[in-house]
C-alpha positions as CSV (number, residue, x, y, z in Angstrom):
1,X,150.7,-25.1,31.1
2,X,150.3,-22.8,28.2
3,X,146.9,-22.5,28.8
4,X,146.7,-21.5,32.5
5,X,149.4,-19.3,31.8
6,X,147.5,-17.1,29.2
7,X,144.2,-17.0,31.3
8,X,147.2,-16.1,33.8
9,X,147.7,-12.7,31.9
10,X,144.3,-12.4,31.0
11,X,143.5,-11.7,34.7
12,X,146.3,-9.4,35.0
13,X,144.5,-6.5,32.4
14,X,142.8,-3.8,33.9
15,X,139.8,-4.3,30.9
16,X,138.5,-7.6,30.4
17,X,138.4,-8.6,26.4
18,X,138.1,-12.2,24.7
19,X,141.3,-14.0,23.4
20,X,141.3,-16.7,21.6
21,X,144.3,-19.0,22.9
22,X,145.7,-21.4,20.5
23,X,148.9,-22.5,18.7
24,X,147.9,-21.3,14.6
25,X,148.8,-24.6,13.7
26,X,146.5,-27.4,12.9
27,X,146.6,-30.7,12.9
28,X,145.2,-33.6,11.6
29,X,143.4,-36.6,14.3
30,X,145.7,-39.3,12.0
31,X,148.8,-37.2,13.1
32,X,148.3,-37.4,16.8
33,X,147.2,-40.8,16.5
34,X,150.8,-41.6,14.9
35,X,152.4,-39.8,18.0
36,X,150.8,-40.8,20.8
37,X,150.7,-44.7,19.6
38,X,154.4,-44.6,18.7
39,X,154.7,-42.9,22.2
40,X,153.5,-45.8,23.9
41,X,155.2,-48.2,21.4
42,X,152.6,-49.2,19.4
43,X,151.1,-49.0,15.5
44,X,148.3,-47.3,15.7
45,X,146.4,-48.7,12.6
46,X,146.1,-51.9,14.6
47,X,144.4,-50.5,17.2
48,X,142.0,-48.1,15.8
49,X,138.7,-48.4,13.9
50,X,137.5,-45.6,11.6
51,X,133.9,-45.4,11.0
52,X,132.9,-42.5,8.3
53,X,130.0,-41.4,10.0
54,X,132.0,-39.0,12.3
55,X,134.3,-37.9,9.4
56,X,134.0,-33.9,9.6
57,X,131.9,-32.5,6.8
58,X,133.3,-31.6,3.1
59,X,132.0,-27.7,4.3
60,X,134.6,-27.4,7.1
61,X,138.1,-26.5,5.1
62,X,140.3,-25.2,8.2
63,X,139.8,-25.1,11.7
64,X,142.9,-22.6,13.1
65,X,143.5,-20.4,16.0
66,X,144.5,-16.9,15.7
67,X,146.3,-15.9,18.8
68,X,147.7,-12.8,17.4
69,X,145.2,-10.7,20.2
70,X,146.2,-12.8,22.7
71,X,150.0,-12.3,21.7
72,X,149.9,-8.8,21.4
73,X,148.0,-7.8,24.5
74,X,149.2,-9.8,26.7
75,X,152.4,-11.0,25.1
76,X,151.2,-14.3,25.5
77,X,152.9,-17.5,23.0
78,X,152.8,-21.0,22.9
79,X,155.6,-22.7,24.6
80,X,154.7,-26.5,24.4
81,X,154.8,-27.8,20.9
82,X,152.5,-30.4,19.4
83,X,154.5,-33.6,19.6
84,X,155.7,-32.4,23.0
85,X,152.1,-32.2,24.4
86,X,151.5,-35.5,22.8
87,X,154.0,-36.8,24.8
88,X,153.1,-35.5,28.0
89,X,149.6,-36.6,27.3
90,X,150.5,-40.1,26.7
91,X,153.7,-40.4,29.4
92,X,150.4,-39.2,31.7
93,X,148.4,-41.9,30.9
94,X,150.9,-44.6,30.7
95,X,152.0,-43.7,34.7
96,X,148.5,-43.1,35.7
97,X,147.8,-47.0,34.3
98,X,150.6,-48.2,35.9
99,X,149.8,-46.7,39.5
100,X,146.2,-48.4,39.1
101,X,147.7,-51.2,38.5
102,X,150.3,-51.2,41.8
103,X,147.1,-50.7,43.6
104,X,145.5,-53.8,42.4
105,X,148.1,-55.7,43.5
């Protein structure tokens, strides 16, 4: 929602610009992991295998959004926090499995 809603506004300017659209906060994979599982009522450290080969490089310290552009010319925020899009996210899924699963009989 937050998303559509800022390219939204960016359509609205008369001058086209780039925005980058973000919340500034970061987060780490382990952290949504720990929020979606729980979500669905699981642990996620029994369902999830980490294999080092894909761990982001030491050289990357901090990957963050600044939507201060975005914010202040077209007066454009986040709305949907983190553990609230986790949530929709998995509460998705979880309805999406069961409605396969009503069709299978």
């Amino acid at each position: 929602r937050d998303y559509v809603d800022a390219m939204w506004r960016m359509l609205q300017v008369d001058t086209p610009d780039d925005y980058v659209i973000g919340t500034g906060e970061t987060h780490a994979v382990s952290e949504f992991l720990e929020l979606a599982f729980t979500r669905a009522g699981l642990d996620w450290r029994e369902h999830v295998k980490i294999d080092p080969r894909y761990m982001r490089p030491a050289e990357v310290d901090l990957l963050l959004a600044d939507p201060s552009k975005a914010r202040a010319d077209l007066g454009w925020t986040p709305t949907v926090t983190f553990p609230e899009l986790v949530a929709l996210m998995v509460d998705s899924d979880i309805e999406l499995a069961a409605r396969e699963k009503r069709a299978r009989g």
